[in-house]
N, C-alpha and C positions, 0 to 999 in steps of 0.2 A: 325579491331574491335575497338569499342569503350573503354574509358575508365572503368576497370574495376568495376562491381556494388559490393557495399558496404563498399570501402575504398570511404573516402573522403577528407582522411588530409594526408598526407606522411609521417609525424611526427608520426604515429602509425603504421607506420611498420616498423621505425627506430630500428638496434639491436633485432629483433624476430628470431628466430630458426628456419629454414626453412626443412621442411618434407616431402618427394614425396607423390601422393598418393596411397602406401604401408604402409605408416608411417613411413616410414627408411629415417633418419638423412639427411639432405643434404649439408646443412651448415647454414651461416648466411647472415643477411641481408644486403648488401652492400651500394645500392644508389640505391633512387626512382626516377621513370622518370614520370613524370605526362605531361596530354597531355594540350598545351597551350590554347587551345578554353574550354574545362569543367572546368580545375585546378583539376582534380582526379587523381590518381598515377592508372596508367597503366601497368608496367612493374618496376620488380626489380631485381637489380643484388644478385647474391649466391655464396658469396664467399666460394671457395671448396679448393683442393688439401693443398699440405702441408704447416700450416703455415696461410691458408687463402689469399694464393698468387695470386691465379686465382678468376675471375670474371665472371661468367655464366649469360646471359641474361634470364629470365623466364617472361612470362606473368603473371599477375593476373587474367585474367577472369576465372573463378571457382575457384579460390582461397579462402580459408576462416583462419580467424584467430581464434584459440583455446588457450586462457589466454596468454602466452609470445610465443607459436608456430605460423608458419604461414604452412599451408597445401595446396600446389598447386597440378595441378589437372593432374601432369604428372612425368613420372618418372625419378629418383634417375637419370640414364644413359642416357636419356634423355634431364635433363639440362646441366649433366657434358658434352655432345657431342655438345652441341648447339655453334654453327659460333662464332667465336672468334669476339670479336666485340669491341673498343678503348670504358670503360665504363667512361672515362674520357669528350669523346665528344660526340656532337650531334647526333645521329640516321638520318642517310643516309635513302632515300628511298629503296635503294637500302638495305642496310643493314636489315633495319624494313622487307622488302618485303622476304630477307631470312630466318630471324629469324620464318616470320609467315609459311615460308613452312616448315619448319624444326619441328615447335609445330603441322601440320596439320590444322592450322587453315587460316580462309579465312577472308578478311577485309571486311567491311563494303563499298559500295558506300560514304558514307562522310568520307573515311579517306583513300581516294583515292587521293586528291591535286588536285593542276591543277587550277581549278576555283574557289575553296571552300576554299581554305585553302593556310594562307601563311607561314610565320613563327610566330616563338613563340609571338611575337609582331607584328605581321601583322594582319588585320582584315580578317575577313571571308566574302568571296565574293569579295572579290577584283577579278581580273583579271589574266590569267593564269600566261601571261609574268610579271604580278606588281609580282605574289606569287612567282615565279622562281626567280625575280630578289633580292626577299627580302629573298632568303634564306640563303645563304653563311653571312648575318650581322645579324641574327636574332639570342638573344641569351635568351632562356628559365630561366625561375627562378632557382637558383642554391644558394644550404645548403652548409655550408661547414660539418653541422653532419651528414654527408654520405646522402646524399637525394639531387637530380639531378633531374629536368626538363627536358624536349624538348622537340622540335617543333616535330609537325608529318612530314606527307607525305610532301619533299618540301623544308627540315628543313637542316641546316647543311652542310658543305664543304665535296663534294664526296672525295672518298679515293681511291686512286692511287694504292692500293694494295689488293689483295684478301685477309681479312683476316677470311678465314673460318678454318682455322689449316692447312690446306694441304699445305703450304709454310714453313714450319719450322718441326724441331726435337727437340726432347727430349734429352738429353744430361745426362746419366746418370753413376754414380762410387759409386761401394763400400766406405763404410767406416769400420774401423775397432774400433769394439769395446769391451773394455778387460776388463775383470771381475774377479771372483774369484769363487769356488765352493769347497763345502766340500765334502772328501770323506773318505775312511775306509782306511789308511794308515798303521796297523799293530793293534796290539794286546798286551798288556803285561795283565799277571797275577801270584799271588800266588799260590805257592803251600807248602804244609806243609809236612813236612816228618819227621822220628825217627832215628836219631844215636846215635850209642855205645859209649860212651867212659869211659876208667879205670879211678876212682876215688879215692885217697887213702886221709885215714885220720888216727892220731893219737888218739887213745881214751887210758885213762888211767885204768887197771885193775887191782885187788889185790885179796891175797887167802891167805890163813891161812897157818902158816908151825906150826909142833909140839918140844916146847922145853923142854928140863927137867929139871926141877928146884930142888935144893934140900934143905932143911931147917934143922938144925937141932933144935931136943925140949928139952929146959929148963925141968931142974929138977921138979917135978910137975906139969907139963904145962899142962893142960885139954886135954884130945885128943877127936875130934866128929869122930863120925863113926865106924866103926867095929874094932878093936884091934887082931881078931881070928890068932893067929899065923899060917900060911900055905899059902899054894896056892891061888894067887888072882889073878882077871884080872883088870881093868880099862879102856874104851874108852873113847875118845874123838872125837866129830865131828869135820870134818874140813870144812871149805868154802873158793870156791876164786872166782874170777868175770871175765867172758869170753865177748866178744864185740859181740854187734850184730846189725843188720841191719834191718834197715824199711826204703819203700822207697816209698814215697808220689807226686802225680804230683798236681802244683800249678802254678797258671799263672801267668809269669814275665814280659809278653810285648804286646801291642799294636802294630798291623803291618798293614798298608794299603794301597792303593794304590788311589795316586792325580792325575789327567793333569795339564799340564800347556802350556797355550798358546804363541809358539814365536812365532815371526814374522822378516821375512827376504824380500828381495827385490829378486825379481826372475825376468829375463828380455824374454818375449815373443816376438816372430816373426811369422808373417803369409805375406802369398799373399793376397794381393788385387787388382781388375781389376776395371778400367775404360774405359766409351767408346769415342772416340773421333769421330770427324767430318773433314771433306775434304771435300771441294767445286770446284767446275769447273765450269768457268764461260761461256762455251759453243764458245767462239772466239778460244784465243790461247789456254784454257785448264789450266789457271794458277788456282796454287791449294793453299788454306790454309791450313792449320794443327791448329786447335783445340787443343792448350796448355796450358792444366788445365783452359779451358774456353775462354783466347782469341785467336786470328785468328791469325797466320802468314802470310808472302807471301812467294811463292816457287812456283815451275813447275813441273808439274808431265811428269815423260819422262815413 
């Protein structure tokens, strides 16, 4: 197929968000390949997995852009599955040719090569063998701000290796990672309660005793009161003072109850697993070991 309708600058798909059509996230937009006979960007890489380390090939054609998204016209699993493909170089016939069976889609009659088309600097119509032979030096317009040309059908040095995914593994290990979490470690609380105890105190009392006094009276000395010779009585009250008790309750103290936060070093341990890799090279059988990532040499008996 042709180059995609309604991009026309590559520069506007540079940095857009790229979105299946579900609408679910895919990633972002890596490098534009625009095709050298139109100059319209055709296909764009998505970068995905962790990090934005991997590079998925997507076509444009139904592609549309929505403010800083761009929405292509296939799915999320779809581009993450699509043929490993070097987004660094040229698009192989051979490669483009996979890529279009992988999307279900079919090329165009002119973007087939051959007699129509050479490389990215090559004219169109030239000659089978002039476009074959210009294709391995033909090098497309190339951004260094993630946006990449090339040539179509025709275009770039074939690759020596399959690179669809089915040649390599995934290498993958735990990592361990430690944290901290709150939990209900115990309980304290107040409680109030009543005891006895003996109190003494000294208080000072007093009380009347009865004394007899006696006077004698001067020669004419006035006398008050009764004189009646005979039988008389006389009281006298008495008073004394006994101690007594009143007992009042009053609050003496504030009591409450703080946290306070310490902090100590506590050392954790767990298992973690890693997977490694072994290879056999099919002759003698000699084998690597995959040690924390590079290869050893060794034999497997």
């Amino acid at each position: 197929m042709g180059a995609a309708d309604g991009f026309t600058d590559s520069g506007e798909l540079d940095g857009l968000t790229v979105y299946d059509n579900e609408g679910e996230k895919v990633g972002s937009v890596g490098r534009v390949y625009v095709d050298d006979d139109t100059g319209k960007p055709d296909w764009v890489t998505v970068k995905t997995g962790l990090f934005g380390m991997k590079e998925s090939f997507v076509p444009l054609a139904g592609a549309r852009r929505v403010g800083s998204d761009l929405h292509v016209s296939h799915s999320k699993e779809t581009v993450k599955e699509a043929p490993r493909v070097d987004a660094d170089a040229h698009l192989s016939v051979a490669e483009e040719e996979e890529l279009y069976r992988h999307y279900g889609m079919t090329r165009k009659a002119g973007d087939l090569g051959g007699d129509t088309k050479g490389t990215g600097t090559g004219a169109a119509g030239t000659t089978a063998g002039a476009g074959m032979a210009g294709a391995g030096a033909g090098t497309g317009r190339h951004r260094d701000t993630s946006a990449t040309s090339r040539p179509l059908a025709g275009a770039g040095a074939s690759r020596g290796a399959d690179m669809s995914g089915k040649d390599e593994l995934i290498r993958s290990e735990e990592q361990l990672h430690v944290g901290t979490e709150e939990y209900e470690s115990g309980r304290a609380r107040l409680h109030k309660y009543v005891v006895t105890e003996e109190v003494t105190r000294s208080v000072p009392v007093s009380h009347e005793e009865v004394r007899v006094v006696r006077e004698p009276l001067q020669p004419g000395e006035k006398v008050t009161g009764t004189t009646d010779f005979g039988e008389q009585d006389v009281e006298v009250t008495l008073h004394a003072e006994r101690a007594t008790v009143r007992k009042e309750a009053v609050p003496v103290e504030r009591v409450r109850l703080e946290t306070e936060r310490v902090t100590e070093q506590k050392e954790v341990s767990a298992e973690i697993r890693k997977e490694k890799i072994d290879y056999a090279d099919g002759k003698e059988m000699g084998t690597g070991k995959d040690a924390g990532g590079e290869f050893g040499q060794g034999r497997r008996r």
